[in-house]
C-alpha positions as CSV (number, residue, x, y, z in Angstrom):
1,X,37.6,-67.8,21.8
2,X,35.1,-70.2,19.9
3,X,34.5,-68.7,16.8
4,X,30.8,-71.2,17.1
5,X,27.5,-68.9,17.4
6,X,26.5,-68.5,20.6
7,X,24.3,-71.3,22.0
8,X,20.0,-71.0,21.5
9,X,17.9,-70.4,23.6
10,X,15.9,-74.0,23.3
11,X,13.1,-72.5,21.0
12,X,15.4,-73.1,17.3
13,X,13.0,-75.1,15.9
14,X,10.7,-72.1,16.2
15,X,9.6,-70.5,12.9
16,X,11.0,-67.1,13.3
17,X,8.1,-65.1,13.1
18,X,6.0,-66.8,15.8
19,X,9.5,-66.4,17.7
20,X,9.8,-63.1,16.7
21,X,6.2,-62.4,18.2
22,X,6.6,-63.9,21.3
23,X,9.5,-61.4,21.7
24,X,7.7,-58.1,21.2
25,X,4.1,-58.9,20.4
26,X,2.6,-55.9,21.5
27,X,-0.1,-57.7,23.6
28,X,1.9,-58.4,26.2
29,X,3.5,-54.7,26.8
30,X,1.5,-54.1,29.5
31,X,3.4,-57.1,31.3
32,X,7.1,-55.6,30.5
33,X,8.9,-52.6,32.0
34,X,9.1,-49.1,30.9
35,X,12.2,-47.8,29.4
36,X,11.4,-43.6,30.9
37,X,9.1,-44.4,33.7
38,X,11.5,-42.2,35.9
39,X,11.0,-39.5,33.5
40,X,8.9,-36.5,33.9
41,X,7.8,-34.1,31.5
42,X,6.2,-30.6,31.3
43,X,4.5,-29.9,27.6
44,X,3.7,-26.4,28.2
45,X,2.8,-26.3,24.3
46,X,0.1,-24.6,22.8
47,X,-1.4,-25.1,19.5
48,X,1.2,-26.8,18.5
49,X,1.2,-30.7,17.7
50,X,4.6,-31.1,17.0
51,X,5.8,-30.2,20.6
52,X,2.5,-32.8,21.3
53,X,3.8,-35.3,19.2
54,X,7.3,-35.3,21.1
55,X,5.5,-35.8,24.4
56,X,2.9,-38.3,23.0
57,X,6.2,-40.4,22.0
58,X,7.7,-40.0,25.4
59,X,4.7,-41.0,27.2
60,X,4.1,-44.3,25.5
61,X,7.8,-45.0,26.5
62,X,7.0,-44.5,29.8
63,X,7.4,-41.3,31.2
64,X,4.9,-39.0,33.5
65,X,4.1,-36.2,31.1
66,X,2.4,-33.2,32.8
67,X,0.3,-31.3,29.9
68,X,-0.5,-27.8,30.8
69,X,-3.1,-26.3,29.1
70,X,-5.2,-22.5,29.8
71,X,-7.9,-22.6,32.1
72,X,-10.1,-22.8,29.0
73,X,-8.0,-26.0,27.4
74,X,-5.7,-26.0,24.9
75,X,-7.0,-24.9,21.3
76,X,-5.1,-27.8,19.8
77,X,-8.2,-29.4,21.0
78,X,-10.8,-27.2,18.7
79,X,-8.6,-29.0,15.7
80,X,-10.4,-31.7,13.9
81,X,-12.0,-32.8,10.7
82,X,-15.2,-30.8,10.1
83,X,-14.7,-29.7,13.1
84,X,-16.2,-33.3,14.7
85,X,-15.6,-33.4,18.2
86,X,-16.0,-36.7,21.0
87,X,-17.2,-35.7,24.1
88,X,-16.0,-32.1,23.4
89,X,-12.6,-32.8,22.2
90,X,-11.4,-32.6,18.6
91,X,-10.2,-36.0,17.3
92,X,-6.9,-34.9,16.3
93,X,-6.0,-33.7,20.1
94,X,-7.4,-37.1,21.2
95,X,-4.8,-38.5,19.1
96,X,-2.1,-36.9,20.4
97,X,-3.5,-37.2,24.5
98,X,-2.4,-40.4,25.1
99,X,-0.8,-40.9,28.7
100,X,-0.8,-37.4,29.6
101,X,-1.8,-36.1,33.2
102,X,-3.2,-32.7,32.3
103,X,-3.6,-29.7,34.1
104,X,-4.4,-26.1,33.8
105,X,-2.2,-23.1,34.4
106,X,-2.4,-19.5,32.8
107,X,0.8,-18.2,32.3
108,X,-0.4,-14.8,31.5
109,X,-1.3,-14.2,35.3
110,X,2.5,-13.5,37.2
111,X,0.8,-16.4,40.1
112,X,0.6,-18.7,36.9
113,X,4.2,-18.0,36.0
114,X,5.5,-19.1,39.5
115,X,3.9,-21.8,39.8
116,X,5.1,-23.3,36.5
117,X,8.5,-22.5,38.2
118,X,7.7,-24.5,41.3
119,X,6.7,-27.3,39.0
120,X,9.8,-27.2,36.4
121,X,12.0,-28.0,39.7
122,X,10.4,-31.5,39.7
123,X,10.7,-32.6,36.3
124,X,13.5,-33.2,33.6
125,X,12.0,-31.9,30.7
126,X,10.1,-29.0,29.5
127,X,8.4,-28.5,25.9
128,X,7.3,-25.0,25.2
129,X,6.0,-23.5,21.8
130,X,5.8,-19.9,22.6
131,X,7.0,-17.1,20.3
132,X,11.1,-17.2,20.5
133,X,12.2,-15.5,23.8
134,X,8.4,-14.8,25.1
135,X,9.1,-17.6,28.1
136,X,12.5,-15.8,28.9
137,X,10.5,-12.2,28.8
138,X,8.3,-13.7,31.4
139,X,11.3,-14.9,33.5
140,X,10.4,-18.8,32.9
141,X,12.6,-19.7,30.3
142,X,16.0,-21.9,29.7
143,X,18.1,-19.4,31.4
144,X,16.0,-18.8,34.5
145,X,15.0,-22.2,35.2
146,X,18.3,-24.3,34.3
147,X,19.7,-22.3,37.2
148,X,17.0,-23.6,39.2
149,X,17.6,-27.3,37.7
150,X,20.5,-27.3,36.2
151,X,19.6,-30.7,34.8
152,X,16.4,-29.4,32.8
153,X,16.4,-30.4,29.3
154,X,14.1,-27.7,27.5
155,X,13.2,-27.8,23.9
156,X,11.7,-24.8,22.5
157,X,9.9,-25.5,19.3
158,X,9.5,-22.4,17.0
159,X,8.8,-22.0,13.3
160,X,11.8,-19.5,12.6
161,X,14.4,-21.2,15.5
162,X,15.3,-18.8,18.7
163,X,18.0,-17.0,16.5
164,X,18.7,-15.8,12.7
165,X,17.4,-13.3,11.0
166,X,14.0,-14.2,11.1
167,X,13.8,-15.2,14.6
168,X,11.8,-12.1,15.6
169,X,9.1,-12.0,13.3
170,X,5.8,-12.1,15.1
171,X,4.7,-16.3,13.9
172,X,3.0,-18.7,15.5
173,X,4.3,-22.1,14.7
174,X,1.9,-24.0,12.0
175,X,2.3,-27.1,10.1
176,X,1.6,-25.6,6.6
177,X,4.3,-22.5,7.5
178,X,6.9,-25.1,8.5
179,X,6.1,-27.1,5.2
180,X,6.3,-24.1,3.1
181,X,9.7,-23.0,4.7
182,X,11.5,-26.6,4.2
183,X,10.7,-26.7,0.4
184,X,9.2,-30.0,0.1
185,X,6.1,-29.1,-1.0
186,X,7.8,-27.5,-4.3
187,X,8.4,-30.9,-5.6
188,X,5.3,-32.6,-4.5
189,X,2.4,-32.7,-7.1
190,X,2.0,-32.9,-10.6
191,X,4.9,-31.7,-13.0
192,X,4.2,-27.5,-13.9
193,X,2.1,-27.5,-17.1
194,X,0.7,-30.6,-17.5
195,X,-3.0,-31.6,-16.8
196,X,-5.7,-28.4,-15.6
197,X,-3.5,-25.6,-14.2
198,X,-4.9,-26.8,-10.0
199,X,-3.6,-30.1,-10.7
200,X,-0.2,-28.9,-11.4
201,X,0.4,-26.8,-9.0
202,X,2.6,-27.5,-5.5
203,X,0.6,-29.5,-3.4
204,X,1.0,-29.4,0.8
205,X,1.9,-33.3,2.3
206,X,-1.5,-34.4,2.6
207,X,-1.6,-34.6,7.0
208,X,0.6,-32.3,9.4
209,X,4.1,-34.3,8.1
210,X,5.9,-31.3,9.1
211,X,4.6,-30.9,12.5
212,X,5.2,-34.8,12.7
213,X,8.6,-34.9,11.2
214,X,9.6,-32.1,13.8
215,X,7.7,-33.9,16.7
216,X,10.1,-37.1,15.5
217,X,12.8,-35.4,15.8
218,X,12.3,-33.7,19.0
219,X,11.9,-37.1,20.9
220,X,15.1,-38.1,19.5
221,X,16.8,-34.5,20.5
222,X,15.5,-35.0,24.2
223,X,16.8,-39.0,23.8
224,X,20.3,-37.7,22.9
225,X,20.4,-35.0,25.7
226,X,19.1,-37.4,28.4
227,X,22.0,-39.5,27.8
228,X,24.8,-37.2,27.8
229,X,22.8,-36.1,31.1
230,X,23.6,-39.3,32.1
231,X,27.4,-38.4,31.5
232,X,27.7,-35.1,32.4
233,X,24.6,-34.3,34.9
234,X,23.7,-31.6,32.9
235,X,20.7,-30.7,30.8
236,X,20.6,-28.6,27.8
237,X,18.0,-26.1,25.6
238,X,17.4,-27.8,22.3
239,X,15.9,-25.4,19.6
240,X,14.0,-27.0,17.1
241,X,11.8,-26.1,14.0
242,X,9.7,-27.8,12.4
243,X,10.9,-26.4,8.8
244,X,14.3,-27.3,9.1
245,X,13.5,-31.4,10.1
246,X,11.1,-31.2,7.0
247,X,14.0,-29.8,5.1
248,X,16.6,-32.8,6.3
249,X,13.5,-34.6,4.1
250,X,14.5,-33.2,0.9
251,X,17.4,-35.7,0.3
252,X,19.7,-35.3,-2.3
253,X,17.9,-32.0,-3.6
254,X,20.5,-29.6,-1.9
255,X,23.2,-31.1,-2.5
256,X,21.9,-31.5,-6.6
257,X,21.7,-27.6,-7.1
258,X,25.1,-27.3,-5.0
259,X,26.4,-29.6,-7.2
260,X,25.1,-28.7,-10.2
261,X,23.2,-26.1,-10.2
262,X,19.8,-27.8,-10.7
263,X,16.8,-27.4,-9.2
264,X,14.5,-30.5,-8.6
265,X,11.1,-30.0,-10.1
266,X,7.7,-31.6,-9.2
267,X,7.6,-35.3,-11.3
268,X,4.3,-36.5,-10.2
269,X,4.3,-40.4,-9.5
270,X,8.2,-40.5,-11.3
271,X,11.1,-40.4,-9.6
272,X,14.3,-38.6,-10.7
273,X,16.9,-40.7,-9.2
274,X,15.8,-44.1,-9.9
275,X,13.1,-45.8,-12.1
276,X,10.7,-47.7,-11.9
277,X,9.8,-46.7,-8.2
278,X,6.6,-45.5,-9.2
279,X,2.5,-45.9,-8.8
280,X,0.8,-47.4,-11.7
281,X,-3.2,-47.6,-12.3
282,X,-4.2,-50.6,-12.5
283,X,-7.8,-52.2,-12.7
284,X,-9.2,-51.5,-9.6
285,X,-6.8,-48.9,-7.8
286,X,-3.0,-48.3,-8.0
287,X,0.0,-50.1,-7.0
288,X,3.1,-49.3,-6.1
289,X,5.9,-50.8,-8.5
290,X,10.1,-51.1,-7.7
291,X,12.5,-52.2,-10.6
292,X,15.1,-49.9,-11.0
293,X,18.7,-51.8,-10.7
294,X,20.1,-53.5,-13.9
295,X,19.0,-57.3,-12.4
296,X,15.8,-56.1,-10.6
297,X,14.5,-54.3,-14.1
298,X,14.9,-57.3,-15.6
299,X,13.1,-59.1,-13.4
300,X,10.1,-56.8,-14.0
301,X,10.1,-57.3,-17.8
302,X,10.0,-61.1,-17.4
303,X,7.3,-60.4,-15.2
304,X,5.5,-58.5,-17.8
305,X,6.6,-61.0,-20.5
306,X,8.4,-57.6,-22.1
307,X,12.5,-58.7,-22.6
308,X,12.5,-55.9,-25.4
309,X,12.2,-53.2,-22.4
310,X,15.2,-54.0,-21.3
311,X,16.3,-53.5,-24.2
312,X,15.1,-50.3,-25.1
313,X,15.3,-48.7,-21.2
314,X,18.9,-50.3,-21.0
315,X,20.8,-48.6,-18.5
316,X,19.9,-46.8,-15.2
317,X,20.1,-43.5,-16.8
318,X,18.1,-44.8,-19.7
319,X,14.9,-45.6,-17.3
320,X,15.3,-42.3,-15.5
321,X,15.6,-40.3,-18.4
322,X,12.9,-42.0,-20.3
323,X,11.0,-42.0,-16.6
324,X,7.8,-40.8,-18.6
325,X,7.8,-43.0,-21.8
326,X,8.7,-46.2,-19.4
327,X,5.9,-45.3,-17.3
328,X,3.3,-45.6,-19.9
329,X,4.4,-48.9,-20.7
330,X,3.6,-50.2,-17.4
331,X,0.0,-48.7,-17.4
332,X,-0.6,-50.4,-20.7
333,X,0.7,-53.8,-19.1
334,X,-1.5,-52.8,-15.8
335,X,-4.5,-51.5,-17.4
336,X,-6.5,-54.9,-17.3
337,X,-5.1,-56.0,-14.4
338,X,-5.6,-55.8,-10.2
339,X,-3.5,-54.8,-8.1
340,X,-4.5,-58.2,-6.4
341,X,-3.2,-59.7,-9.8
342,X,-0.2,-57.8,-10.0
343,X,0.8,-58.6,-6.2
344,X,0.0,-62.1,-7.1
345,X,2.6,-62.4,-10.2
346,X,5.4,-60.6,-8.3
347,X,5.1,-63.0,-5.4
348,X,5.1,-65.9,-7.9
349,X,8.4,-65.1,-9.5
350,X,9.9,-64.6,-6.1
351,X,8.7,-67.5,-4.5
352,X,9.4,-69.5,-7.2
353,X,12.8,-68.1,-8.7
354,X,12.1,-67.5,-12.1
355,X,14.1,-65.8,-13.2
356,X,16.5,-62.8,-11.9
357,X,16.1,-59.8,-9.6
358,X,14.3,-58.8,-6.6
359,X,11.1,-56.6,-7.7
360,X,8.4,-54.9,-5.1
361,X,4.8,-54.2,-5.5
362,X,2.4,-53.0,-3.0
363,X,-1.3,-51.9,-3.6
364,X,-1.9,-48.3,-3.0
365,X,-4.4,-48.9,0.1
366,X,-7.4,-45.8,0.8
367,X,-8.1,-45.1,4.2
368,X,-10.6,-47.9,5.0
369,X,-8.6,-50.9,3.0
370,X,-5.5,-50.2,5.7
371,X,-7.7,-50.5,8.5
372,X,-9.7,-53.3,7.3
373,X,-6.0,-55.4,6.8
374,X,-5.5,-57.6,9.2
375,X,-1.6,-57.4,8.9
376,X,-1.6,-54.4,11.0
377,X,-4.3,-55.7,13.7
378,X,-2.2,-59.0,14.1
379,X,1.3,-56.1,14.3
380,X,-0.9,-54.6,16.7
381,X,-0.3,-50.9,14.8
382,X,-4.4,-50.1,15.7
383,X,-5.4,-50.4,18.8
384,X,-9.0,-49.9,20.9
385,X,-8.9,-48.4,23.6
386,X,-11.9,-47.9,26.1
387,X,-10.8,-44.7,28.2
388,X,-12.6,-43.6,30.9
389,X,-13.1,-40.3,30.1
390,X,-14.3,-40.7,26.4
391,X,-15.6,-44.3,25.7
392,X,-14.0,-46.7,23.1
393,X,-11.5,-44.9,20.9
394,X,-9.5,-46.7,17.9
395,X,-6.3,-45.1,17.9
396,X,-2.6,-45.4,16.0
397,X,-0.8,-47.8,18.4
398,X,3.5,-47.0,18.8
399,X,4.9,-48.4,15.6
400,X,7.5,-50.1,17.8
401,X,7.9,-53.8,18.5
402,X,10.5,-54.1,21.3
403,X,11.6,-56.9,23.5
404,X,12.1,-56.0,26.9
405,X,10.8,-52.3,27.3
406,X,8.1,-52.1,24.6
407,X,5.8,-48.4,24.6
408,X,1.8,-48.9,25.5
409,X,-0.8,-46.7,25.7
410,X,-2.8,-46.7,29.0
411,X,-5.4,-44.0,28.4
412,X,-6.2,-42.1,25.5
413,X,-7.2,-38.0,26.9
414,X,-7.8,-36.7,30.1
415,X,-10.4,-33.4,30.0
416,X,-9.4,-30.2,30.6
417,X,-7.9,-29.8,34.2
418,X,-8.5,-33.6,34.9
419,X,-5.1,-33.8,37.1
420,X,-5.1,-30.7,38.9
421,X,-5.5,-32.3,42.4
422,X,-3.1,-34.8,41.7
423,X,-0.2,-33.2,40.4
424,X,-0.8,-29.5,42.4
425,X,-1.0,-32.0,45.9
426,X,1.8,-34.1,44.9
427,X,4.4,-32.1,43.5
428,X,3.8,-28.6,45.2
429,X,1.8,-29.8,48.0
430,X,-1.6,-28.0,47.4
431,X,-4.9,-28.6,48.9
432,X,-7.8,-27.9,47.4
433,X,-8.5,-24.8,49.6
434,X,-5.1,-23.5,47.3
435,X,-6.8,-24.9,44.1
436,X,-9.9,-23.4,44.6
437,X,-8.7,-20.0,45.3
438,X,-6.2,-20.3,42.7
439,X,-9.8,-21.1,39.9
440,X,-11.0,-18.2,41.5
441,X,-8.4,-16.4,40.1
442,X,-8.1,-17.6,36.9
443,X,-4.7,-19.0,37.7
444,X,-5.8,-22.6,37.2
């Protein structure tokens, strides 16, 4: 065997990031298959954007996701800032629409309920956010409908999980209960008793991270079942919270009060395990600064045109425990200058080798500087889309850049009921005689 690398393709002489973006430019996605287009999904969810956020990722991959909603739509779609609606819809629903079929069912009517049987027959995964054990009470849960389709995979997201001690109490799933529950929010803000007693208090993650985190992870949960599905045949129920993803967030601050006994306390813009890896003000705004490893430090002094701060912050548990006194020497050497200027003076020493270490800066951007960056819109990470239903809409675009079976979106919301025909007709063979006399009912 020739131990040679394997021959190219004819495009060497290609820089590699023009090669790189004919690869996976997301442009041409809509050209490419798609890796769960034999997929089919129920998000039976209510209120509830993490169990959203795990179907919004599976539709952009592909798959046929079915989003059931109450006659009267979901109230996930009443969410948004101020309470600004497009078209009727609240902006963080539209968001979170994206490739959905949706259609209308009440489960509170026994009709409803057997039709959401009929329909869990045809697909491979459910997503339900009900109280633990309310869909088994009304005889549409795991253990009724796996028997039904034994290769269901059904993830139940809950704030409390579907067993322990708190399992039964009587709570919707929210973002801020699932943030509260994980601990993170303990150790974000300013440190206690510093500054006016508001500002150092714990602070929530400023969007719904732990309904995000926990929507994250349940795509990857339903990933990992659908291939040992492909091994075994079988599906499985997946219990997820919310909490507990955030809480696989708090990195080494469990093991730290096992360990130790400790208990990590809120910093502010320091860090407790390494330092610098911090915001500084600068000028203009802040930036974010990285220098924390014996070489890289002192590539940040000559930077600064400081050497004696590598003497006096001369170890890695110097600069952590000195975190504050460190820090305000960077403001004083950022105070009169941009973060423009700063960016410009780390990429100079880089580019040019100056000197030792490898040292990261990166302006801290407000909402309208990321979108006006034309990084992202070359990355294609915003997109415009001009759905049907609700006009031009500039929406988050998948983060990934993929080769052969890159994610898309196709459409961005679909009103309330939009696929009833469609999906009742194709997968349970309803006319609209049946769909009519199931609205006069209040079943759909």
């Amino acid at each position: 065997m020739s131990d040679s690398p394997p021959a190219s393709d004819g495009r060497h002489g290609v820089p590699w990031p023009q090669f790189a973006k004919d690869l996976s430019d997301p442009a041409k996605a809509h050209d490419k298959p798609e890796a769960l287009d034999d997929l089919r999904v129920l998000d039976v969810s209510s209120g509830n954007f993490a169990a959203l956020f795990t179907s919004s990722i599976l539709a952009e991959f592909g798959a046929e996701v079915i989003r059931v909603e109450p006659p009267t739509g979901d109230v996930a779609r009443l969410y948004s800032p101020e309470g600004v609606t497009h078209r009727g819809t609240g902006l963080a629903y539209l968001v979170e629409a994206r490739n959905k079929r949706h259609v209308t069912l009440n489960l509170h009517t026994e009709q409803g309920r057997l039709l959401l049987v009929r329909l869990a027959r045809h697909v491979d995964v459910l997503i339900e956010s009900e109280l633990p054990g309310q869909m088994d009470a009304w005889g549409i849960g795991y253990r009724q409908l796996s028997v039904l389709n034994p290769g269901l995979i059904y993830l139940a997201v809950s704030t409390h999980g579907q067993f322990g001690p708190r399992a039964a109490q009587v709570m919707p799933d929210y973002d801020i209960t699932d943030q509260a529950l994980s601990g993170v929010p303990y150790v974000t803000g300013e440190p206690e008793g510093e500054g006016p007693a508001e500002s150092s208090a714990p602070t929530k993650q400023g969007n719904w991270i732990g309904w995000y985190v926990g929507g994250g992870f349940g795509a990857l949960s339903v990933l990992a079942a659908l291939h040992w599905r492909v091994v075994s045949g079988r599906g499985q129920f997946l219990d997820l919270t919310p909490s507990e993803a955030e809480m696989r967030f708090s990195d080494a601050g469990v093991i730290w009060y096992h360990a130790a006994q400790r208990i990590q306390e809120r910093v502010g813009g320091l860090h407790i395990q390494v330092f610098p890896y911090t915001l500084i003000k600068t000028k203009d705004s802040y930036s974010f600064v990285a220098g924390f490893s014996d070489v890289n430090f002192t590539g940040l002094t000559n930077i600064m045109g400081r050497p004696d701060l590598k003497e006096r912050f001369a170890t890695t548990k110097d600069r952590i425990l000195k975190a504050r006194e460190l820090h305000q020497e960077l403001e004083r050497w950022s105070a009169d200058l941009t973060a423009e200027d700063i960016l410009h003076r780390f990429q100079d020493y880089m580019v040019h080798k100056r000197g030792p270490g490898t040292v990261a800066t990166a302006r801290l951007n407000r909402p309208e500087e990321v979108l006006a960056e034309p990084h992202w819109w070359e990355r294609g990470v915003l997109q415009k889309v001009d759905d049907p239903d609700y006009g031009e809409l500039l929406l988050q675009a998948p983060p990934w850049k993929m080769s052969r079976t890159p994610p898309r979106i196709k459409w961005a919301c679909r009103p309330v009921g939009a696929d009833n025909e469609h999906i009742y007709l194709k997968l349970l063979g309803l006319g609209k005689g049946d769909l009519q006399a199931l609205r006069t009912a209040g079943v759909i």
